[in-house]
C-alpha positions as CSV (number, residue, x, y, z in Angstrom):
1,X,166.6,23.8,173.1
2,X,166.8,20.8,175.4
3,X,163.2,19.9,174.8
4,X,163.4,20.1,171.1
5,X,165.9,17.6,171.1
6,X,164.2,15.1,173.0
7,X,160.9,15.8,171.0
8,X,163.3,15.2,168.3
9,X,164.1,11.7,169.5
10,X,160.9,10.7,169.8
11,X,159.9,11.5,167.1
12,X,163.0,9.4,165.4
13,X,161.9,6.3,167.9
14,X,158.5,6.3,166.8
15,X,159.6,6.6,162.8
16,X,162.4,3.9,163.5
17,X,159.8,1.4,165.2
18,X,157.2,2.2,162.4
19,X,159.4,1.5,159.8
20,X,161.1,-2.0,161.5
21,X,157.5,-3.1,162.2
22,X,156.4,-1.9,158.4
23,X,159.9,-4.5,157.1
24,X,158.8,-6.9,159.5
25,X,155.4,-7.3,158.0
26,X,156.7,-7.0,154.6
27,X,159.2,-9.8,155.4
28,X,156.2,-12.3,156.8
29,X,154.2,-11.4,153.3
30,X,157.3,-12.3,151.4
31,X,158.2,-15.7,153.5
32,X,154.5,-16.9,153.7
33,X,154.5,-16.1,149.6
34,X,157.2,-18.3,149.2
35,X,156.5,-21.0,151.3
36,X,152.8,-21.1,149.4
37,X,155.0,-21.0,145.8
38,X,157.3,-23.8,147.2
39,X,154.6,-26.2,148.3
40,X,153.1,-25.7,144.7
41,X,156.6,-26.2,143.1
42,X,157.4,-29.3,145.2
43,X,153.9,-30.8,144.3
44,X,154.3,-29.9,140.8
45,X,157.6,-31.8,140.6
46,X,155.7,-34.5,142.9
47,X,153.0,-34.6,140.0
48,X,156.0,-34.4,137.1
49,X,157.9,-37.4,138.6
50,X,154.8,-40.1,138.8
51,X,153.6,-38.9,135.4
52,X,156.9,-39.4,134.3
53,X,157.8,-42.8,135.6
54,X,153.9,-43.9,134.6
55,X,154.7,-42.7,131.1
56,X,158.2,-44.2,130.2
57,X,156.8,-47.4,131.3
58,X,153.5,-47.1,129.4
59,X,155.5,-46.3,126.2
60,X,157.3,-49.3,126.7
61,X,154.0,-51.1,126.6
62,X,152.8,-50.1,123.7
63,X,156.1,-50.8,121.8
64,X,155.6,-53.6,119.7
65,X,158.1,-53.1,116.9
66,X,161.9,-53.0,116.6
67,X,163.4,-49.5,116.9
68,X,166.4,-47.9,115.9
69,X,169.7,-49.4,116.6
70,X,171.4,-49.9,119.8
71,X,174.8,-50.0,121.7
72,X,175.1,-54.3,122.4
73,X,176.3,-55.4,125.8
74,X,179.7,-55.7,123.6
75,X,179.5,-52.0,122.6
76,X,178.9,-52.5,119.3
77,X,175.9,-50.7,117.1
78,X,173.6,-53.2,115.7
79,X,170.0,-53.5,114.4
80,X,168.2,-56.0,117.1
81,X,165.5,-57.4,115.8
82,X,162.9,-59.0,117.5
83,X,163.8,-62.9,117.8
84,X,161.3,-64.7,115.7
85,X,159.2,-66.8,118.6
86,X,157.3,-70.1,117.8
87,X,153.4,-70.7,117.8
88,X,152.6,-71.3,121.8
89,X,150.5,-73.9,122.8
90,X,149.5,-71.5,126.0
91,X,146.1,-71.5,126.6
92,X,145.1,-68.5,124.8
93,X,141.9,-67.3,126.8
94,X,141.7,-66.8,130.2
95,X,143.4,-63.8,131.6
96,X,142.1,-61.1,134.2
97,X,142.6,-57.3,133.4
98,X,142.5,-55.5,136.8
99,X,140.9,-51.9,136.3
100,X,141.9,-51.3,139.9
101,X,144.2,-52.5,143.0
102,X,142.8,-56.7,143.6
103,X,143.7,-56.0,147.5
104,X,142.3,-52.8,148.5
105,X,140.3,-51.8,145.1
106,X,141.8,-48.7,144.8
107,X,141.7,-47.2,141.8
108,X,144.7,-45.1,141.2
109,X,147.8,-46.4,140.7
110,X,151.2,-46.3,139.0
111,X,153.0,-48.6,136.4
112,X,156.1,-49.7,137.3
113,X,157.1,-52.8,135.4
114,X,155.3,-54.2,132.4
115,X,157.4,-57.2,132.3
116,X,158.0,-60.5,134.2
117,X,160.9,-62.7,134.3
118,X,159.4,-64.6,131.1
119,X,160.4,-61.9,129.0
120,X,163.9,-63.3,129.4
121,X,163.4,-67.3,128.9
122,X,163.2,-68.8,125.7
123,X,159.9,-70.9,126.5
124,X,156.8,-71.9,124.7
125,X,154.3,-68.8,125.8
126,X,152.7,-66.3,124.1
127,X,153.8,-62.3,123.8
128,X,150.8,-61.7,126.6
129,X,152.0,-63.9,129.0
130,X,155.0,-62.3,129.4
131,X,153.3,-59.2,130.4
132,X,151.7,-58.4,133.8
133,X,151.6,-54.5,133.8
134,X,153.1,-54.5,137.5
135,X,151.6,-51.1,138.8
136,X,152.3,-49.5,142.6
137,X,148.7,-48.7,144.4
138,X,148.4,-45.2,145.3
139,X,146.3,-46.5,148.4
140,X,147.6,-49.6,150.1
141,X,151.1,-49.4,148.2
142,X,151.1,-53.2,147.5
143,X,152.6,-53.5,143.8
144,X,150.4,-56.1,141.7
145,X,149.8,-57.3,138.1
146,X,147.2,-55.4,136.6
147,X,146.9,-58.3,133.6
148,X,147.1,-61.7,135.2
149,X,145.9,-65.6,134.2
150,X,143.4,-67.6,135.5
151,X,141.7,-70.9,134.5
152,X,143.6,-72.7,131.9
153,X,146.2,-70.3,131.5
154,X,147.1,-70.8,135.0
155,X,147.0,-74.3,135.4
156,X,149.6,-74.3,131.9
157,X,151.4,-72.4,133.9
158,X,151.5,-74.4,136.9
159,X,151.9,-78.0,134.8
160,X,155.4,-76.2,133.9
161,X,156.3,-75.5,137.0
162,X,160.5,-75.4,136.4
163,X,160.1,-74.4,133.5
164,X,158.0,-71.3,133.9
165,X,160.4,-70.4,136.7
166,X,164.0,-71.3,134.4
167,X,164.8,-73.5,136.1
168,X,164.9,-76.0,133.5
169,X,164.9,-75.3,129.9
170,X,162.4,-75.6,127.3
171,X,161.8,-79.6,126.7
172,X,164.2,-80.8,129.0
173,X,163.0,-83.7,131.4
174,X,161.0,-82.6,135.4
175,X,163.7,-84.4,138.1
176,X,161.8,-86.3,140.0
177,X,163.9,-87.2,143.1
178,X,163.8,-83.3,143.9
179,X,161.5,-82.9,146.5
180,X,159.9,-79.5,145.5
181,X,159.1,-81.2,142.2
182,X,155.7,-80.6,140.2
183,X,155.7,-84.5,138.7
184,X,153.2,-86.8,139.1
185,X,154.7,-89.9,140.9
186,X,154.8,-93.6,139.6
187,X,154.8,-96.4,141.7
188,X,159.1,-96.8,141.1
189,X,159.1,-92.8,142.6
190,X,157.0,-93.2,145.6
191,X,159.1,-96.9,146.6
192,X,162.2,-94.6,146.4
193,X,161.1,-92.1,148.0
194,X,159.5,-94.4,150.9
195,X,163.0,-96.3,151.1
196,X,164.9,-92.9,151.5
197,X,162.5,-91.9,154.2
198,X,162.4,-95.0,156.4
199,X,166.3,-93.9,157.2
200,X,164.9,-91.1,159.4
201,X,165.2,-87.3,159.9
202,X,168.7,-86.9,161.6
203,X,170.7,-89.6,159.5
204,X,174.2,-88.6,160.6
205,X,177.3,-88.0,158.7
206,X,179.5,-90.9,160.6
207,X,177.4,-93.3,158.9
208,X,178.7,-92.4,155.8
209,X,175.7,-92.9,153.7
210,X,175.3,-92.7,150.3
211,X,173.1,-90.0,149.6
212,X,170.8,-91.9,147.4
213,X,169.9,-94.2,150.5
214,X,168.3,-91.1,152.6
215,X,166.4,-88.3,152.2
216,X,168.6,-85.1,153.2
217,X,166.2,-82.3,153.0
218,X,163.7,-83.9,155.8
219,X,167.0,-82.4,158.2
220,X,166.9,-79.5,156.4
221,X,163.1,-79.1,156.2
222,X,163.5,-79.2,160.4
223,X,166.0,-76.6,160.7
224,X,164.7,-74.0,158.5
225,X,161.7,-73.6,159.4
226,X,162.7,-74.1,163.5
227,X,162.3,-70.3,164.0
228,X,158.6,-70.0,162.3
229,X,157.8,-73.0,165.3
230,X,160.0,-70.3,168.2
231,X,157.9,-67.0,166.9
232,X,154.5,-68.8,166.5
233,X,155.1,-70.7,170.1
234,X,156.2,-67.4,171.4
235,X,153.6,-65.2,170.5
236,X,150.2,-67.7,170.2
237,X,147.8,-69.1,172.7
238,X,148.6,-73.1,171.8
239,X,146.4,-74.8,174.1
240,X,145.4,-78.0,172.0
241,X,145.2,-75.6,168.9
242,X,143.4,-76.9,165.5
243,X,146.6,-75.9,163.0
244,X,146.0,-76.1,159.0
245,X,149.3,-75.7,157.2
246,X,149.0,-74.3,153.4
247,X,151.7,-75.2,150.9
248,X,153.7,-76.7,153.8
249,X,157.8,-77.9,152.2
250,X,157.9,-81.0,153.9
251,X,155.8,-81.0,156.8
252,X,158.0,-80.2,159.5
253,X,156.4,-76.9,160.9
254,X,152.8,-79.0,161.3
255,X,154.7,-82.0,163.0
256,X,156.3,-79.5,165.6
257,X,153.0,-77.9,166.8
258,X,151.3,-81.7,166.9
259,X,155.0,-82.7,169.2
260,X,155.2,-79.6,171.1
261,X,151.6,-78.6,171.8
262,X,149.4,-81.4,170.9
263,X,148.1,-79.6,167.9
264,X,145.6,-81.5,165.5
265,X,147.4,-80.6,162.0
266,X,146.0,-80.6,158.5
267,X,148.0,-79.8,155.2
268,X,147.4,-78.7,152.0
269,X,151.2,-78.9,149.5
270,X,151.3,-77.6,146.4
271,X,152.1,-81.0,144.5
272,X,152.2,-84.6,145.0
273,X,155.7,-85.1,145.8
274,X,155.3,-83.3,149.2
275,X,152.1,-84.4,149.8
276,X,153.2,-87.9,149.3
277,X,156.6,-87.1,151.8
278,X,154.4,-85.6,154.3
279,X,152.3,-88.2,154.8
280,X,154.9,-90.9,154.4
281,X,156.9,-89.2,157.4
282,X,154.8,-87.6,159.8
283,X,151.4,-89.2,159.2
284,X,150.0,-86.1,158.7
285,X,146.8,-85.4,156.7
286,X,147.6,-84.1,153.1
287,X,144.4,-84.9,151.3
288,X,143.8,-81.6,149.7
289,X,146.5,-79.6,147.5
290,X,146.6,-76.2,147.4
291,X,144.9,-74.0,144.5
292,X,145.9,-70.6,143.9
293,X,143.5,-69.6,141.8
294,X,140.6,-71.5,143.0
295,X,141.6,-71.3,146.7
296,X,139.1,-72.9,149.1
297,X,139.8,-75.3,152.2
298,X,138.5,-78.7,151.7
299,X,138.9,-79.9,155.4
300,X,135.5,-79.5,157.8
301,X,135.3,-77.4,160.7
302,X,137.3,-73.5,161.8
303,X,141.0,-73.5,163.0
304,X,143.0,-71.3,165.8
305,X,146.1,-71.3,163.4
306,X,146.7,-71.0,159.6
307,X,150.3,-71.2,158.5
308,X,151.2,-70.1,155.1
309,X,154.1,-70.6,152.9
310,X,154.9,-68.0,150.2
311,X,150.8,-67.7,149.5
312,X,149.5,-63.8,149.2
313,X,152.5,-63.2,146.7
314,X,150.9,-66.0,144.2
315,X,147.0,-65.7,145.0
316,X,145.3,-65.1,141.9
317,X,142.4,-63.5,143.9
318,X,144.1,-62.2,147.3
319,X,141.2,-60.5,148.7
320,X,138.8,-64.1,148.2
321,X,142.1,-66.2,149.4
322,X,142.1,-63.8,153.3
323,X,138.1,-64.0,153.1
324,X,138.3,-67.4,152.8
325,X,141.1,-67.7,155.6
326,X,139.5,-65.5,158.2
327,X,136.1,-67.3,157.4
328,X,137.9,-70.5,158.7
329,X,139.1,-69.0,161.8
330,X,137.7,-69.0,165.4
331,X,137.7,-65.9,166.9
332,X,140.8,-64.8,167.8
333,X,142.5,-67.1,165.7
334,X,146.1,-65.9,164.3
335,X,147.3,-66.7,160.5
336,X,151.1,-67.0,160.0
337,X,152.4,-65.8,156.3
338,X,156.4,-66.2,155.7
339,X,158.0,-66.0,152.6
340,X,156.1,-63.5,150.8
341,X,158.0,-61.3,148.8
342,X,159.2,-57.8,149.5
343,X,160.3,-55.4,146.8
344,X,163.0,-56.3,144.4
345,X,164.6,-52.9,143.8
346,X,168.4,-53.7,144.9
347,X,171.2,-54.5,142.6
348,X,171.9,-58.0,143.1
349,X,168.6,-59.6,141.2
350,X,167.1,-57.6,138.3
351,X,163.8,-56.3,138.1
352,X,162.5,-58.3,135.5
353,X,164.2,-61.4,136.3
354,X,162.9,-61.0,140.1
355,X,159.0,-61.0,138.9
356,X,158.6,-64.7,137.9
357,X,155.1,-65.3,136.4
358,X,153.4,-66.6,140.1
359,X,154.7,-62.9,141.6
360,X,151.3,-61.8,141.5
361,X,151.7,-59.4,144.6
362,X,154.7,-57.7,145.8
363,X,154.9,-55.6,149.1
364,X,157.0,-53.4,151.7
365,X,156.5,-53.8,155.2
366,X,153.7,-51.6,155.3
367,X,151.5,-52.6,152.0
368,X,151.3,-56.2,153.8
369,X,150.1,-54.6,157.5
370,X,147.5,-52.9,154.9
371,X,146.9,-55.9,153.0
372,X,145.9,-57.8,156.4
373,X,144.0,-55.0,157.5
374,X,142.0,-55.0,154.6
375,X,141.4,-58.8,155.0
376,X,140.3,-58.3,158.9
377,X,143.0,-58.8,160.0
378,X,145.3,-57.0,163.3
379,X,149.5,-57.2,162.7
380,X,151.0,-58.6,166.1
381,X,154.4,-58.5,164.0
382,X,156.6,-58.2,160.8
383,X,159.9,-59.2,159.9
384,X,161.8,-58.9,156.9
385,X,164.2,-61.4,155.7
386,X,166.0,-60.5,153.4
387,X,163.8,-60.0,149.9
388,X,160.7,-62.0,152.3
389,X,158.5,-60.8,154.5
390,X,156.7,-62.9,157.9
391,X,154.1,-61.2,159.4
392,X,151.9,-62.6,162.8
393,X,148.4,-61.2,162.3
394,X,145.0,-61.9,164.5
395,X,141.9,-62.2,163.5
396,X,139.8,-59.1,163.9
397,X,136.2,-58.7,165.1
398,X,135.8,-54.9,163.4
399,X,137.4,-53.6,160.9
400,X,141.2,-52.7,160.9
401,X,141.3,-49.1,160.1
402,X,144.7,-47.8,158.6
403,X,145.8,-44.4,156.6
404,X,146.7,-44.6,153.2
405,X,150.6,-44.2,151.5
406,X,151.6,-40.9,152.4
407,X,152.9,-39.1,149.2
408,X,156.5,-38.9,150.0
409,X,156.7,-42.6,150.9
410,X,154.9,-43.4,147.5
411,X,157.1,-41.2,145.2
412,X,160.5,-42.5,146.8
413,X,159.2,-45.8,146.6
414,X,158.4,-45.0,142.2
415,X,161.8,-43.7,142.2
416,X,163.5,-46.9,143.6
417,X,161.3,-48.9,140.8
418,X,162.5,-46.5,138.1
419,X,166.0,-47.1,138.5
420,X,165.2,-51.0,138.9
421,X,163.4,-50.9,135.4
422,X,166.6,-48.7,134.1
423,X,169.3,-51.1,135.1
424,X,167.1,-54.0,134.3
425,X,167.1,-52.4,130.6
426,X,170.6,-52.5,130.7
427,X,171.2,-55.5,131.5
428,X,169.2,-56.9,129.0
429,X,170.9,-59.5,126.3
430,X,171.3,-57.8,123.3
431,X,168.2,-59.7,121.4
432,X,165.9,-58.2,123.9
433,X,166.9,-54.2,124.3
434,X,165.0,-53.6,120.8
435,X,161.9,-53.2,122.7
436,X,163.3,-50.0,124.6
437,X,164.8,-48.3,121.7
438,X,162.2,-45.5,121.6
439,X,163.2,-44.8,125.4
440,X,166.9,-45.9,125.2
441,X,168.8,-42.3,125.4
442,X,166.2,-41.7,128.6
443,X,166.8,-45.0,130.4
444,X,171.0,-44.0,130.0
445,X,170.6,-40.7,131.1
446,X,168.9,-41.6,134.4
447,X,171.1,-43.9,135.0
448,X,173.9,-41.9,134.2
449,X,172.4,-39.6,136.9
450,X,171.9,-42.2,139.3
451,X,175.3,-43.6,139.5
452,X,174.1,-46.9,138.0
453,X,176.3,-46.5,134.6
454,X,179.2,-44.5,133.7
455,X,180.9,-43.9,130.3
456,X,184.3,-45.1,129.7
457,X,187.2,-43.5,127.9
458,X,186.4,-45.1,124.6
459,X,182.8,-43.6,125.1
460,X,181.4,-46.6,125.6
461,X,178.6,-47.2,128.3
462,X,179.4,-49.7,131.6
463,X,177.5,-50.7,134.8
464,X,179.1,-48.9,137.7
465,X,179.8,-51.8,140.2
466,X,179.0,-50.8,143.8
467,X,180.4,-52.5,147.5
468,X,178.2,-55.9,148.1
């Protein structure tokens, strides 16, 4: 009897491990099933959420006309028409329309803003120039403008200086005495300025000058740009180095390598004023102004150092500009960019009022190691300043190999642009939010969602205000 029941036991081990290992197997089927349907959900969704960012903003492109009515900043309904806009005396030829990214020439890509900050100025341009069709590139990740000018248009552009950035209004009168000014200088400008300048750098307060009698922003020019002189000194072989400095402020970064390291310096500013300053202080060659759309360096013979100013964001042909650079470089030779601009997807600038019609490039950290890379050139080091970028990069003797956006990085980075473009809707003057009325209801909802905008008691809709 004794036997039986063992045999019995046995027999119930040998059905019990049969069966576990049978569940067991079953259970790996089921996991490995699901894991396979949730990778095709999550790139479904992936696919759903580009395609859906791509499309509100292409909708927005093509609307032309006035649509229904909308809630007004006051939260009234009213019909908004379209402001009636007077004939332009823009330059109406001469823009590029980019079929691909004008860094890295990839080809797919992602809309993310249609408009720049001239949508929101009341200024003598045509509809077009008002649009760049900002898309994200699926391969480097730096966001461009797929419709941009050139030629003639450009050069309108850049003869209105202040007033294609708002910072004057339409008509009103260039101030000359500003240093950063685009004006051509008369003979009265340039004996002011050279009387303001013989007072020195370093005028100090206890003199109690007027401030007429000196010029201020010389002191400033020094101290601002001290820590581009600390991290170029720091991290470059300057042994006698051959320095050209483009779209210098006022010359002060040039004059410290000459003092501190015996540099021979060259400049190229942006307009006459500085180039007139520069000289007038320092004594430093300013011969040639800088051109963004026809970039080329005028001076003869290569350089160890290029220091640049807020250039890759406006280059009207970025991948020509860093050909151009590297060409004039020795081996070796490093190229300092500050002041390019990073991404403007926080709350405290709008999206549309951040893109001013020279943002022609816009990056992260990484887009602009890619966009060096791309030029042939090796990162040393990036820092981001606030909404700026500096980056430290060496010239390359091979090509700079890098891997492309990953997906995740590329579809949080479309999300932070959608809810830019949504509160920039919002934020819109009343005259202006006709142009989203087809995508109104969606543009509130996300936001809604987000946090960005909340509805009141009354029902009305309001801006959620967040800590800093």
């Amino acid at each position: 009897m004794q036997a039986w029941r063992d045999r019995a036991r046995r027999w119930s081990s040998r059905l019990g491990g049969a069966l576990v290992a049978g569940l067991t197997a079953d259970l790996r089927r089921q996991h490995t099933e699901q894991a396979s349907q949730l990778k095709t959900l999550e790139t479904q969704l992936a696919t759903a959420v580009e395609q859906a960012a791509a499309a509100s903003v292409r909708a927005a492109a093509a609307q032309r006309t006035t649509g229904p009515s909308l809630p007004t900043s006051s939260g009234q309904i009213l019909d908004l028409p379209e402001p009636a806009h007077e004939a332009s005396d823009i330059p109406a030829d001469s823009t590029i329309e980019l079929s691909a990214c004008p860094v890295c020439d990839g080809e797919a890509s992602t809309l993310v803003s249609e408009f720049n900050k001239l949508l929101l100025l009341e200024t003598a341009v045509d509809e077009s120039a008002k649009r760049y069709d900002y898309a994200l590139c699926h391969r480097c990740g730096v966001v461009s403008a797929r419709v941009r000018p050139t030629g003639r248009r450009y050069t309108y552009l850049l003869n209105r200086f202040e007033m294609t950035l708002g910072r004057i209004a339409e008509g009103e009168a260039v101030p000359s005495h500003r240093t950063g000014s685009s004006v051509a200088l008369t003979e009265d400008q340039r004996r002011t300025f050279r009387e303001r300048i013989s007072a020195g750098v370093f005028v100090s307060d206890h003199l109690d000058l007027a401030e007429e009698q000196y010029l201020e922003n010389l002191f400033h020019d020094r101290v601002n740009t001290a820590r581009h002189v600390e991290i170029i000194g720091s991290l470059v072989p300057l042994h006698n180095p051959r320095v050209l400095e483009l779209r210098p402020k006022l010359g002060a970064i040039s004059h410290a390598l000459k003092r501190l390291y015996n540099a021979d310096v060259y400049t190229m500013p942006l307009f006459e004023v500085a180039q007139f300053i520069i000289e007038e202080t320092y004594g430093i060659p300013a011969t040639h102004r800088l051109d963004y759309d026809n970039f080329s360096i005028p001076y003869d013979g290569d350089f160890d150092l290029v220091v640049a100013n807020h250039l890759l964001t406006h280059a009207v042909h970025p991948r020509a500009m860093l050909g151009t650079i590297r060409d004039r470089l020795r081996p070796g030779g490093h190229v300092y960019f500050y002041n390019e601009i990073t991404d403007h997807i926080d709350r405290k600038t709008t999206l549309f009022h951040s893109l001013n019609a020279f943002h022609l490039q816009i990056y992260d950290v990484s887009s602009l190691v890619r966009t060096l890379a791309e030029g042939g050139f090796e990162t040393v080091v990036v820092k981001r300043e606030g909404s700026q970028l500096l980056i430290l990069a060496r010239r390359s003797e091979s090509r700079v190999p890098y891997d492309d956006v990953p997906e995740d990085k590329r579809l949080a980075r479309l999300a932070q642009y959608q809810r830019a473009r949504d509160l920039a809707i919002l934020k819109l003057p009343d005259h202006l939010r006709g142009r989203f009325a087809h995508e109104w209801d969606a543009v509130v909802e996300r936001a809604v969602s987000a946090g960005l905008a909340a509805f009141d008691k009354h029902g009305d809709l309001r801006l959620v205000r967040h800590p800093g």
